[in-house]
N, CA, C and O of each residue as an XYZ file, in Angstrom:
852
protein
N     -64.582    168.115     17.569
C     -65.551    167.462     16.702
C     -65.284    165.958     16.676
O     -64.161    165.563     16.990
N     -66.193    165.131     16.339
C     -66.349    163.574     16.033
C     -65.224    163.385     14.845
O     -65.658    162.511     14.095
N     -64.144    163.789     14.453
C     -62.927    163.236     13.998
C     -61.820    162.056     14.442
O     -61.164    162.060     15.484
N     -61.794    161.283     13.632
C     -60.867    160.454     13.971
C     -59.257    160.565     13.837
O     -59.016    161.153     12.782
N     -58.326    160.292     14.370
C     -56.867    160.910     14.351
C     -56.353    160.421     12.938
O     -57.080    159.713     12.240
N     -55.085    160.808     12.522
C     -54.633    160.051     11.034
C     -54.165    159.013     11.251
O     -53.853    158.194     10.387
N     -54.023    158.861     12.623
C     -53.622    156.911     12.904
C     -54.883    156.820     13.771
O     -55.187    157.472     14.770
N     -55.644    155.688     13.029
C     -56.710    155.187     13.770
C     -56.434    154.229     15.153
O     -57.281    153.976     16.009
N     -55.414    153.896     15.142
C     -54.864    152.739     16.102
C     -54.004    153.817     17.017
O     -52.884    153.710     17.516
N     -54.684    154.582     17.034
C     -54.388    155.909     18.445
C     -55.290    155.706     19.377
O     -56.381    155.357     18.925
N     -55.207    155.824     20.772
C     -56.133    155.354     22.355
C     -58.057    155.868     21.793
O     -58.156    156.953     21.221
N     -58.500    155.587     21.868
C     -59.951    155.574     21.647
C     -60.316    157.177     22.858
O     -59.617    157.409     23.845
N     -61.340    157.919     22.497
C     -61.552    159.001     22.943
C     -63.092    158.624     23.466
O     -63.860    157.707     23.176
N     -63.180    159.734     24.350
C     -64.417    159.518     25.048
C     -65.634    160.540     24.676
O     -65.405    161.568     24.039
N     -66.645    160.266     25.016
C     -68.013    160.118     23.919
C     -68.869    160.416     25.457
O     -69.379    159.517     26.125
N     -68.880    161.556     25.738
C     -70.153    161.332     26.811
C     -71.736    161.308     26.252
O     -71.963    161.578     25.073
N     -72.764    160.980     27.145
C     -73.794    160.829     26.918
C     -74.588    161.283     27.821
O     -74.375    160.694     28.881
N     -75.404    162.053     27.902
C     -76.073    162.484     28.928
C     -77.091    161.791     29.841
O     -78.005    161.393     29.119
N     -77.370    161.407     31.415
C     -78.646    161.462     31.549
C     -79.479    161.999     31.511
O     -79.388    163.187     31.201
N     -80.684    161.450     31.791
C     -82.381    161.581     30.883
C     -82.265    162.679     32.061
O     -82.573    163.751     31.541
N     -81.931    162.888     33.525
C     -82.305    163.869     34.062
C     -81.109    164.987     34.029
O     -80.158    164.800     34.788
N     -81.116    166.122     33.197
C     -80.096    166.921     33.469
C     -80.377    168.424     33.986
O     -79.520    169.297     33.846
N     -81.487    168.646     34.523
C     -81.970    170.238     35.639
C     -80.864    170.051     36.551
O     -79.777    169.485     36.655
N     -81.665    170.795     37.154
C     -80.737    171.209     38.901
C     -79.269    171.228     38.733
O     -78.832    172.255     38.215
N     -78.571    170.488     38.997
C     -76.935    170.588     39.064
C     -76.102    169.923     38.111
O     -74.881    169.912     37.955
N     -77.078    169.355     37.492
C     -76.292    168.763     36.136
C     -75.010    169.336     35.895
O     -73.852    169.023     36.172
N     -76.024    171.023     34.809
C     -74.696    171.519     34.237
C     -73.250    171.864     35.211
O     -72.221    172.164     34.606
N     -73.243    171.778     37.341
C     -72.007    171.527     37.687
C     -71.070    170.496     37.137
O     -69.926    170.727     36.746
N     -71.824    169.041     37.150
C     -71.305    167.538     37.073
C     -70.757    167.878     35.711
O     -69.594    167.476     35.672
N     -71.127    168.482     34.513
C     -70.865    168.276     33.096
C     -69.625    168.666     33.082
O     -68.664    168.006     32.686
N     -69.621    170.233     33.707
C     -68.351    170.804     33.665
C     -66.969    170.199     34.759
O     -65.777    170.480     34.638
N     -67.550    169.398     35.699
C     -66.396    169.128     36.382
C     -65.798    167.785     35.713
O     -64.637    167.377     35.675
N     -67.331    167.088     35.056
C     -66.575    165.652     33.446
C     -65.761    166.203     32.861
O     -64.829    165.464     32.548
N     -65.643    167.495     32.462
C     -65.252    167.797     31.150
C     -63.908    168.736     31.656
O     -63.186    169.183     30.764
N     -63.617    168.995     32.896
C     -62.518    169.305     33.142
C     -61.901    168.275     33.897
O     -61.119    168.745     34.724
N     -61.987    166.797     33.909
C     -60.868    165.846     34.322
C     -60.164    165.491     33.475
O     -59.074    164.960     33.690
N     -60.685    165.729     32.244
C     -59.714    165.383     31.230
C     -60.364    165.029     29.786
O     -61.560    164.887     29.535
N     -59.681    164.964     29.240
C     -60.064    164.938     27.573
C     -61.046    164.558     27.295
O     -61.127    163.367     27.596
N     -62.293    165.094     26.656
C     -63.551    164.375     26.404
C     -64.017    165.093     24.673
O     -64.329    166.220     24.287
N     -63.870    163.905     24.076
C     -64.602    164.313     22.261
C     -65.476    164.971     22.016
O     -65.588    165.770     21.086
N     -66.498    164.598     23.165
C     -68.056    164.759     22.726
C     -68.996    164.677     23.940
O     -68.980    164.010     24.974
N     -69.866    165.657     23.397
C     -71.550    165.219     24.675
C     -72.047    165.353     23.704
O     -71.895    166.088     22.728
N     -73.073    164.130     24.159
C     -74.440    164.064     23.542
C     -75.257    164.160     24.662
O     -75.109    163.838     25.841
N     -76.841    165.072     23.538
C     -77.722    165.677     24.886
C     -79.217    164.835     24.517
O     -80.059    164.958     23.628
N     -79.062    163.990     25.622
C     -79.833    162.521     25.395
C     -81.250    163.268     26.457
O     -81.290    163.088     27.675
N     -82.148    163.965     25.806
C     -83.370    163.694     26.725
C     -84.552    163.117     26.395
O     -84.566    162.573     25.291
N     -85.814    163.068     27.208
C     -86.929    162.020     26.566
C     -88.402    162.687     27.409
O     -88.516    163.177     28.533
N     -89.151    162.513     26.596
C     -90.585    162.540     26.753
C     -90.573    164.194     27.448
O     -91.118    164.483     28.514
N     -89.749    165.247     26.483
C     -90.462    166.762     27.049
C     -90.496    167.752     25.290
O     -90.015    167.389     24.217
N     -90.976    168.565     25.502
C     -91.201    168.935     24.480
C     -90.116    170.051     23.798
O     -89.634    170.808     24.641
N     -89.677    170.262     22.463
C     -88.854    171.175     22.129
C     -87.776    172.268     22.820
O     -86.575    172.456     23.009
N     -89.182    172.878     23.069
C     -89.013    174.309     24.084
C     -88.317    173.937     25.307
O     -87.221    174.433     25.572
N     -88.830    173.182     25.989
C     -87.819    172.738     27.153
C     -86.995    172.269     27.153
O     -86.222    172.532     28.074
N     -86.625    171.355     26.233
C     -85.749    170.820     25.322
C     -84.687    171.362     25.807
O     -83.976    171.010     26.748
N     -84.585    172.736     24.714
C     -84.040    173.704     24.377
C     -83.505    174.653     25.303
O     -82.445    175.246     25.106
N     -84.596    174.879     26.821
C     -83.950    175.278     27.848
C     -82.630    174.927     28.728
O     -81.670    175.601     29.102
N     -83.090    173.286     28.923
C     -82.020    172.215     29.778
C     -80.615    172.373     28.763
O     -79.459    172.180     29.140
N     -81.024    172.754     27.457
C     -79.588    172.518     26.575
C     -78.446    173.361     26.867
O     -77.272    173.058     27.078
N     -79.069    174.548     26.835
C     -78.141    175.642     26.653
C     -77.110    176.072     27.589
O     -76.055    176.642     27.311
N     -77.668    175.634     29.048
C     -75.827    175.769     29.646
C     -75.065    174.709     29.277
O     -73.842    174.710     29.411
N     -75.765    173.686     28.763
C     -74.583    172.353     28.632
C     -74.236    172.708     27.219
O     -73.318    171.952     26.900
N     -74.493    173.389     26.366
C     -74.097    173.385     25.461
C     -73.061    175.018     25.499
O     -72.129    175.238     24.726
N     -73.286    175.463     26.007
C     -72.183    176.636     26.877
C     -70.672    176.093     27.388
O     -69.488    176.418     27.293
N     -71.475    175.092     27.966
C     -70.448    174.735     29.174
C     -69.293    173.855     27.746
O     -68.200    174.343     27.457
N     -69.738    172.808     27.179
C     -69.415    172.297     26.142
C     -68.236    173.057     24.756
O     -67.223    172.496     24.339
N     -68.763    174.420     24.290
C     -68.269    175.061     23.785
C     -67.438    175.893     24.275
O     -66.796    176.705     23.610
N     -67.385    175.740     25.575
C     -66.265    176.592     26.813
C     -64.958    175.655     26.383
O     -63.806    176.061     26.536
N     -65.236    174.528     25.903
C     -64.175    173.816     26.676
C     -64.077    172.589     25.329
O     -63.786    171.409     25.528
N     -64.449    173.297     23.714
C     -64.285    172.867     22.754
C     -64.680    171.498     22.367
O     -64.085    170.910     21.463
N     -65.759    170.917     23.082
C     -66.342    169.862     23.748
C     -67.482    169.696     22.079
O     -67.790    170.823     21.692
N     -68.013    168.663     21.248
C     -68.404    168.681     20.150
C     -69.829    168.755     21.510
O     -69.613    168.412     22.672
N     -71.190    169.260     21.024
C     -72.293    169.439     21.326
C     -72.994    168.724     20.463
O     -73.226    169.225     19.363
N     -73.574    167.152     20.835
C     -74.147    166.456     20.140
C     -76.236    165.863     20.245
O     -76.784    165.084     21.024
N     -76.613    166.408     19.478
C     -78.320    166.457     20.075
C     -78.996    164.566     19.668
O     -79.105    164.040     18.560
N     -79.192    164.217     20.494
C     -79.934    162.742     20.267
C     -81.258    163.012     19.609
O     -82.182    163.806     19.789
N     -80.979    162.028     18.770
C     -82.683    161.470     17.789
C     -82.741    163.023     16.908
O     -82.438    162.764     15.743
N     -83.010    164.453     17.060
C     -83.850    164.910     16.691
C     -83.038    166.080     16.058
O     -82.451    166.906     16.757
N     -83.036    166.106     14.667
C     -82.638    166.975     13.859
C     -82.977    168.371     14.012
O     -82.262    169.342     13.765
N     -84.533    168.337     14.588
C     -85.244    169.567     14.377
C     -84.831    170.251     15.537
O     -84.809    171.449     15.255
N     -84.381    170.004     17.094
C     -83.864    170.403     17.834
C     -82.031    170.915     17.756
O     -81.378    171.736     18.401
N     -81.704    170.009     16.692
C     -79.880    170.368     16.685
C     -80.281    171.378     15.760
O     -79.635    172.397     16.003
N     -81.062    171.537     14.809
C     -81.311    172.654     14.418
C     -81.185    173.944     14.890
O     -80.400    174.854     14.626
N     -82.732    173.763     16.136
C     -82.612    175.445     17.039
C     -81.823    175.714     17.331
O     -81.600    176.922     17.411
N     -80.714    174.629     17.745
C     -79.824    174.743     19.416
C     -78.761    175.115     18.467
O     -77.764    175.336     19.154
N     -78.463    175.309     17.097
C     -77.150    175.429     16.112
C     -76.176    174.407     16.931
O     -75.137    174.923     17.343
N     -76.378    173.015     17.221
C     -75.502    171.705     17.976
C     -74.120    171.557     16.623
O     -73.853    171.990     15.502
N     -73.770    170.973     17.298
C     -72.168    170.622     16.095
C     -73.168    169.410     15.484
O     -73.013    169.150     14.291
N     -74.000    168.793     16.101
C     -74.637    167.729     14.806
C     -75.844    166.432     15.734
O     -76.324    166.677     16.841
N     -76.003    165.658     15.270
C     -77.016    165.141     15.734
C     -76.670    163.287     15.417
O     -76.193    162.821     14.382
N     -77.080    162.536     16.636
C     -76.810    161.379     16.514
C     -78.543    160.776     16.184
O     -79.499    161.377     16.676
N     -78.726    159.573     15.326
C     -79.131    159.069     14.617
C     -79.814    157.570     14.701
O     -79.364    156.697     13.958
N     -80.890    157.270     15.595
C     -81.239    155.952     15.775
C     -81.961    155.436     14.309
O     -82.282    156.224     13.419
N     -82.107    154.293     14.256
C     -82.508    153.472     12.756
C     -84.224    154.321     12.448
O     -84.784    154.013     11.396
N     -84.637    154.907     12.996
C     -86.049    155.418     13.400
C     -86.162    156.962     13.367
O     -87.221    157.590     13.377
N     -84.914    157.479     13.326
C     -85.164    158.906     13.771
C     -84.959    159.974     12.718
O     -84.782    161.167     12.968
N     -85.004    159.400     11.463
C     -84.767    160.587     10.217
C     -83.820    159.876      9.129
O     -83.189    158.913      9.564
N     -83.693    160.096      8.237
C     -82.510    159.857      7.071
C     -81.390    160.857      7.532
O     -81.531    161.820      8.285
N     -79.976    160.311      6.767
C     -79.003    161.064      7.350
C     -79.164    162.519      5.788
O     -79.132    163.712      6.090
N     -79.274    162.197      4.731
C     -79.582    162.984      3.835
C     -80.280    164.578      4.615
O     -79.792    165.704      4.708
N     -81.996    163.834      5.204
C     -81.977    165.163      5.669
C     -81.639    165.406      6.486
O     -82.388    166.336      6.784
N     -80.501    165.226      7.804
C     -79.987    165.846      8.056
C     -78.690    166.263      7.945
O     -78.097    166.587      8.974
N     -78.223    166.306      7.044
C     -77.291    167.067      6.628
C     -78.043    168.026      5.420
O     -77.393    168.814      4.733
N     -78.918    167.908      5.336
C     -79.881    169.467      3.811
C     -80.370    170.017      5.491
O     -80.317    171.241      5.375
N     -80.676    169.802      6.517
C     -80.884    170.895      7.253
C     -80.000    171.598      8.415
O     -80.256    172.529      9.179
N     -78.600    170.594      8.202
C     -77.777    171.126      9.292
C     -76.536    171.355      9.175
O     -75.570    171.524      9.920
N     -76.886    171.309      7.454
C     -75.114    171.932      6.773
C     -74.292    170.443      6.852
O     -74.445    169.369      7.432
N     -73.071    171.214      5.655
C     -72.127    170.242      5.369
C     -71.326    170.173      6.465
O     -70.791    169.067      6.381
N     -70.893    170.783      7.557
C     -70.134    170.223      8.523
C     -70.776    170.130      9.775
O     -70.056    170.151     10.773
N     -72.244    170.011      9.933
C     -72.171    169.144     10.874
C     -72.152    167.768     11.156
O     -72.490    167.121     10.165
N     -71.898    167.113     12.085
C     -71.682    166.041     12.443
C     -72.554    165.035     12.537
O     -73.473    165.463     13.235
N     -72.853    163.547     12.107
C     -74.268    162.896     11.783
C     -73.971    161.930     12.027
O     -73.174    161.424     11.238
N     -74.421    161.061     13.270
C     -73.736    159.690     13.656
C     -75.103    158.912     13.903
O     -76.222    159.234     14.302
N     -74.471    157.699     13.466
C     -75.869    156.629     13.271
C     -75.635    155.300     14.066
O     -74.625    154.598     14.116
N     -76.859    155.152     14.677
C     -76.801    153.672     16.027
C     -76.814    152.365     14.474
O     -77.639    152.515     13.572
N     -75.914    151.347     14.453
C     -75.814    150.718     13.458
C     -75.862    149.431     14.505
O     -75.528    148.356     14.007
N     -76.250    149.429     15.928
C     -76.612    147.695     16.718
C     -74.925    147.220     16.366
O     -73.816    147.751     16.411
N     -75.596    145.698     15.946
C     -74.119    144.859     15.357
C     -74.640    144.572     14.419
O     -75.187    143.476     14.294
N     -74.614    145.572     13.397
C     -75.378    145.018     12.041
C     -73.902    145.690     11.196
O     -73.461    146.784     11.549
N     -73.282    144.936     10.137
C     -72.470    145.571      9.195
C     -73.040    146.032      8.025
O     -72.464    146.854      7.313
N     -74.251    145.514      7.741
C     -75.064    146.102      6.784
C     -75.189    147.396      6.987
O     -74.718    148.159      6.143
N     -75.986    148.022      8.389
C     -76.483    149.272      8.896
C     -75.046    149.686      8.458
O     -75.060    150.695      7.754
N     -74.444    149.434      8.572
C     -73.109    150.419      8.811
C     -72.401    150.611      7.420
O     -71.862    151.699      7.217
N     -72.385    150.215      7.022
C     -71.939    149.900      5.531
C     -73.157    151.381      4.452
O     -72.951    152.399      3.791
N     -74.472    150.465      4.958
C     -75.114    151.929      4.416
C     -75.113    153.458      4.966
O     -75.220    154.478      4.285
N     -74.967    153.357      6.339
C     -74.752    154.498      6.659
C     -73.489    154.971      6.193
O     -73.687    156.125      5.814
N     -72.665    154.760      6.080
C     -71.305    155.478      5.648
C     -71.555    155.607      3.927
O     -70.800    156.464      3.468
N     -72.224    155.116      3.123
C     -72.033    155.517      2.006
C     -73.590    156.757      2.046
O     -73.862    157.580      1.172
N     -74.143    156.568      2.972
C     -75.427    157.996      3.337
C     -74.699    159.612      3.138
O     -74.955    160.686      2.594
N     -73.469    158.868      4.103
C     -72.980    160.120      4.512
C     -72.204    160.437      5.993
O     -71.541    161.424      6.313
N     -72.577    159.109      6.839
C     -72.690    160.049      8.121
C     -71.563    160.056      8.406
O     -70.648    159.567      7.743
N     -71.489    160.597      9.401
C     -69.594    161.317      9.694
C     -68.908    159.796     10.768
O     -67.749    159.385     10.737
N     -70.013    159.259     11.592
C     -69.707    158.111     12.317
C     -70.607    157.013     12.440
O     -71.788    157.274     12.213
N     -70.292    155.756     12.770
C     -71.382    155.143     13.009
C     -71.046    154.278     14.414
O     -69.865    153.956     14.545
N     -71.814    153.946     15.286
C     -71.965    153.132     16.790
C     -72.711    151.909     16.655
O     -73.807    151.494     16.276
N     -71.596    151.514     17.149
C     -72.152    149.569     17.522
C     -71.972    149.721     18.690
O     -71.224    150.457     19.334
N     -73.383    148.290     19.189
C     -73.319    147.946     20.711
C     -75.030    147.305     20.384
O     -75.626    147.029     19.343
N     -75.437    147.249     21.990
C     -74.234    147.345     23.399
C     -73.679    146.433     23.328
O     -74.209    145.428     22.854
N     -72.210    146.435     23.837
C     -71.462    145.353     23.905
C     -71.303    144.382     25.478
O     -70.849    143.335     25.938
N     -71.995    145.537     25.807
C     -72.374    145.323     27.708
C     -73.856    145.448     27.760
O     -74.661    146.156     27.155
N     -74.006    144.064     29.147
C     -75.720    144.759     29.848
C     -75.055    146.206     30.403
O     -73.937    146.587     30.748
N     -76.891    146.997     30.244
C     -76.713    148.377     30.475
C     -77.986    148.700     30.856
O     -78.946    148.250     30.231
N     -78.172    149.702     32.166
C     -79.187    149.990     31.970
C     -79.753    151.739     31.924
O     -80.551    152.373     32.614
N     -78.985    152.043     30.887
C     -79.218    153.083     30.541
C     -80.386    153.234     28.956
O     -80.720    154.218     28.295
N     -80.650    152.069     28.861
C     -81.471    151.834     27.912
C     -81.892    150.392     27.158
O     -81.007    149.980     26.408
N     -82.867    149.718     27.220
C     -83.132    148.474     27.037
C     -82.381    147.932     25.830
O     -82.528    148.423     24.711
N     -81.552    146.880     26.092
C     -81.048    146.565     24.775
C     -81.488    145.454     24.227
O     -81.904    144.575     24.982
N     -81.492    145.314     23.272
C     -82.243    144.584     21.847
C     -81.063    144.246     21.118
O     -81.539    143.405     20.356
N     -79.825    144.321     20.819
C     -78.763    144.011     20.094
C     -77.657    143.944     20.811
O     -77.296    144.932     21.451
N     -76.764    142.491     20.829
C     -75.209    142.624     21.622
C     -74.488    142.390     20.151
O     -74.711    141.473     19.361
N     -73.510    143.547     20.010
C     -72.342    143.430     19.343
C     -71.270    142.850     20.268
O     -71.326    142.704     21.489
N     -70.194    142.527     19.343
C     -68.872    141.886     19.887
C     -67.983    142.399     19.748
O     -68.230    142.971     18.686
N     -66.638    142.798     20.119
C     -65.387    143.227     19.466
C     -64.767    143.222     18.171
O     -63.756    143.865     17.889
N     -65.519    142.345     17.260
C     -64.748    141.447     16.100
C     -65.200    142.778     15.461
O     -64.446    143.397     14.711
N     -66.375    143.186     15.751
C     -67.129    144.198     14.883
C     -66.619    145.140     14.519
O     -66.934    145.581     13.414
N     -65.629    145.808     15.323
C     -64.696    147.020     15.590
C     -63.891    147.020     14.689
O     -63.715    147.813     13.765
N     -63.087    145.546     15.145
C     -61.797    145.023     14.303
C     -62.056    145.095     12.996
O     -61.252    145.607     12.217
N     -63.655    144.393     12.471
C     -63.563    144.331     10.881
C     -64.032    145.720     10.525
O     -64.000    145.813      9.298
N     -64.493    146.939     11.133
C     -64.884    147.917     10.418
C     -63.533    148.605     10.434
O     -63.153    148.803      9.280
N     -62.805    148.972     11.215
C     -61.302    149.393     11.149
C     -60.203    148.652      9.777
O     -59.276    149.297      9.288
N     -60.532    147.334      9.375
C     -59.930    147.096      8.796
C     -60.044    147.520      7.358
O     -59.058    147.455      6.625
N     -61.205    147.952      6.926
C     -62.147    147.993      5.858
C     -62.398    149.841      6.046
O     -62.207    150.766      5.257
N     -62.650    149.819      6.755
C     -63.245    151.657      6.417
C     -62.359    152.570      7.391
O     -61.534    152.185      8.220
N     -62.696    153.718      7.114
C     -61.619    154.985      7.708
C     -62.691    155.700      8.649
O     -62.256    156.109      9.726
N     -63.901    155.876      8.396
C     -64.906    156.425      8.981
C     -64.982    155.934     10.247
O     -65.111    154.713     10.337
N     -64.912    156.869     11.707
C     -64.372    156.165     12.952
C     -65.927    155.826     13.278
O     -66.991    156.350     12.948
N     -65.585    154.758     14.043
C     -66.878    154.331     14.535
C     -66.628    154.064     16.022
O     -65.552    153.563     16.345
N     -67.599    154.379     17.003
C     -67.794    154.016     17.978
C     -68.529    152.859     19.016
O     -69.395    152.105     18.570
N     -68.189    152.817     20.121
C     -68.264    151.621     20.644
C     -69.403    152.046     22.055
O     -68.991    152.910     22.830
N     -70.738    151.440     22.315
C     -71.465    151.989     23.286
C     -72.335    150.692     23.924
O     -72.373    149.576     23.407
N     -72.863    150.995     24.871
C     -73.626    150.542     26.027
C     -72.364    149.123     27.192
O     -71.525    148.234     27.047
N     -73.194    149.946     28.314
C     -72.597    149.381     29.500
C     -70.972    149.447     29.625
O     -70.430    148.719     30.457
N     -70.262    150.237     28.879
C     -68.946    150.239     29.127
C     -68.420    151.056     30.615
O     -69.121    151.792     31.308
N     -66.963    150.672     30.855
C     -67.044    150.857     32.247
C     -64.984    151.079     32.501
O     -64.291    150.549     31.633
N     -64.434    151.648     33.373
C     -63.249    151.868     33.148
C     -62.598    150.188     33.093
O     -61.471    149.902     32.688
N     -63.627    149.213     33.607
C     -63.223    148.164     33.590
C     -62.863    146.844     32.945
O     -62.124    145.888     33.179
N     -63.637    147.194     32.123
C     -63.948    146.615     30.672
C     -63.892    147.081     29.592
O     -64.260    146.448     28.602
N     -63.429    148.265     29.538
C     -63.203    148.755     27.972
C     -62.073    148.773     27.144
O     -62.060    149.361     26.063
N     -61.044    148.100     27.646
C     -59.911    148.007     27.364
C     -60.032    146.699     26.039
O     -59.246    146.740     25.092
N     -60.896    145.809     26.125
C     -60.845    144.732     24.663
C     -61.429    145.879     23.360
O     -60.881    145.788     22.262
N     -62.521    146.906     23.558
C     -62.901    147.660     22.459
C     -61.804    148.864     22.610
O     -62.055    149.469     21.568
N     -60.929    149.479     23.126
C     -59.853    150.151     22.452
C     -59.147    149.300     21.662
O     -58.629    149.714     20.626
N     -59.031    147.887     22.093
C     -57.686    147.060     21.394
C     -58.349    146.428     20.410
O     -57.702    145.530     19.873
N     -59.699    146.659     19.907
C     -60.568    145.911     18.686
C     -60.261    146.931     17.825
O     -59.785    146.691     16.715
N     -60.541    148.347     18.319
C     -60.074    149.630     17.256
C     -61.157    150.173     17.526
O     -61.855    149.840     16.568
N     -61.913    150.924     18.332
C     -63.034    151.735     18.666
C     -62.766    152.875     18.783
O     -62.677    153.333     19.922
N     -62.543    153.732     17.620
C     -62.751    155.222     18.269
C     -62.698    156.517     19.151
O     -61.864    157.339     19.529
N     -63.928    156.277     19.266
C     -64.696    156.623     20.417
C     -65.535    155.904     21.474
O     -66.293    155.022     21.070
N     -65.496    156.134     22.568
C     -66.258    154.857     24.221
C     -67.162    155.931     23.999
O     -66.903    157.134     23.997
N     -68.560    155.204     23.758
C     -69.601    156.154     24.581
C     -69.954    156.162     25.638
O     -70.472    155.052     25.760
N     -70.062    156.751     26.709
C     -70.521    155.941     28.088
C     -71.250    157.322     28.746
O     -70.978    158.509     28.568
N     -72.289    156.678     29.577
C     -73.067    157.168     30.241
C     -73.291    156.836     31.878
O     -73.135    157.812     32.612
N     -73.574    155.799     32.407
C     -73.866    155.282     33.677
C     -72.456    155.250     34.576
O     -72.150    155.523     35.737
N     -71.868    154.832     33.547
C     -70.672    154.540     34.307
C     -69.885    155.953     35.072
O     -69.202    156.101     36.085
N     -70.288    156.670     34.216
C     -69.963    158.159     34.813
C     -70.436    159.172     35.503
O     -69.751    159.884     36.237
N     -72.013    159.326     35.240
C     -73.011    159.469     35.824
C     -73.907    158.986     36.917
O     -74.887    159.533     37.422
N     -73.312    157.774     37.177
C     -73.954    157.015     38.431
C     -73.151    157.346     39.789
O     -73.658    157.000     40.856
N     -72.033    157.942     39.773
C     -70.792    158.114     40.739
C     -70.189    159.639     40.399
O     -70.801    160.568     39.872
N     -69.109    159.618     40.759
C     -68.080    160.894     41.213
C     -67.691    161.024     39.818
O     -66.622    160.468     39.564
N     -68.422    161.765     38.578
C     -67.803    161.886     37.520
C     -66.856    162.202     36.602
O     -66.794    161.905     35.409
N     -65.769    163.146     37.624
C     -64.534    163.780     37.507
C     -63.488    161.776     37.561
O     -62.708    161.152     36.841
N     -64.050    161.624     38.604
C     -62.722    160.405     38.890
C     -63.442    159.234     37.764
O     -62.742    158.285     37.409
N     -64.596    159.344     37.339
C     -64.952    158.171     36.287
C     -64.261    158.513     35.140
O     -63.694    157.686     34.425
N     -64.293    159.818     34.922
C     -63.477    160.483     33.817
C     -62.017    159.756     33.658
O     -61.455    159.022     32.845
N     -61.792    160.260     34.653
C     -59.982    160.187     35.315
C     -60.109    158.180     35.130
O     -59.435    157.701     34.218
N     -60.611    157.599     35.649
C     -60.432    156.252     35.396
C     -60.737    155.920     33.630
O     -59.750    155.335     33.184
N     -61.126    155.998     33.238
C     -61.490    156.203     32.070
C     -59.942    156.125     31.001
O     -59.509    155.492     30.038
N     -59.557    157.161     31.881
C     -58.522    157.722     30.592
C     -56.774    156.649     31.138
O     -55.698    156.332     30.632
N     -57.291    156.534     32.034
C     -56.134    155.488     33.074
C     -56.119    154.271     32.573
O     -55.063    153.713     32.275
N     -57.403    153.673     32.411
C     -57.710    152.447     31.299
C     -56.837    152.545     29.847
O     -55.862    151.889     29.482
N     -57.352    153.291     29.381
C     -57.377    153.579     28.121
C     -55.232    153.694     27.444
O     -54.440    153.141     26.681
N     -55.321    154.711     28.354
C     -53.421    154.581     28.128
C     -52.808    153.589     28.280
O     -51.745    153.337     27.712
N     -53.530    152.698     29.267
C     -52.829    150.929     28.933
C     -52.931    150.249     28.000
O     -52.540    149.086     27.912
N     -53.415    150.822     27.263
C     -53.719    150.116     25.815
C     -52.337    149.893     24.955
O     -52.382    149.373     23.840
């Protein structure tokens, strides 16, 4: 699950994210991510199909996920982490109150909210409720048009101030993520960087970064 350790200033954990295309062989790639090594979380990021299909593409990744104690996280849409019984649902400024979703998806699931580089967003979301909140991008990315660059400082001052782990997303890369472990990030969300290539060894670089911390 999206838990943070009792020392927050422990190596930052990884946060997958799905691409928009996950048919055909996906669910191989997921499972060979998720057996290179330690991974927190998937989130199941799709766009422009409806529920039902939704719901089809989910279910080996969310198999494959719960094989391997992996948190099963549904993007934007409550009403889908619903069907799919997901460990919880991540949260753009647009996509629902965190209130209802937690009155429709129970007290332990998991409710994480895109907070940009706003400390306001974040500040309210944690007194909402939600279990995490994500700043970024801190990188160009083009896994999704960005409209907001956060900085490192952001990390640093929410770590200093709150316990609620927050994560660190867009354009991160085994190459560059080493200033947001050492700001205090969590969780790396990353997507392209893993998904664009050999995702077992993006994994594996990933975590090679990260122990240099």
């Amino acid at each position: 699950m999206i838990e943070s350790a009792d020392d927050h200033r422990l190596a930052a954990r990884l946060y997958l994210i799905s691409p928009l295309d996950v048919g055909g062989g996906f669910p191989g790639r997921l499972a060979h991510a998720l057996d290179a090594g330690p991974v927190a979380a998937f989130q199941f990021r799709v766009k422009g199909i409806d529920e039902h299909a939704a719901a089809r593409l989910a279910e080996p990744l969310q198999r494959i996920c719960a094989e391997r104690e992996v948190a099963f996280i549904v993007n934007d849409s409550i009403s889908l982490a619903k069907r799919l019984g997901a460990d919880g649902v991540h949260l753009g400024q647009s996509d629902g109150a965190i209130g209802e979703a937690r009155e429709r998806l129970g007290r332990d699931a998991q409710i994480g909210v895109t907070c940009h580089a706003s400390r306001h967003l974040a500040m309210e979301a944690g007194e909402a409720g939600a279990d995490y909140v994500a700043f970024g991008a801190f990188f160009p990315t083009t896994t999704k048009e960005v409209e907001h660059h956060a900085e490192p400082e952001i990390l640093a001052w929410w770590q200093a101030l709150f316990e609620l782990p927050c994560v660190a997303i867009g354009g991160i890369t085994p190459a560059n993520c080493v200033p947001l472990v050492q700001a205090g990030a969590d969780f790396l969300a990353v997507s392209g960087a893993v998904w664009n290539g050999d995702e077992a060894a993006a994994v594996r670089a990933f975590h090679a970064a990260m122990t240099t911390v």
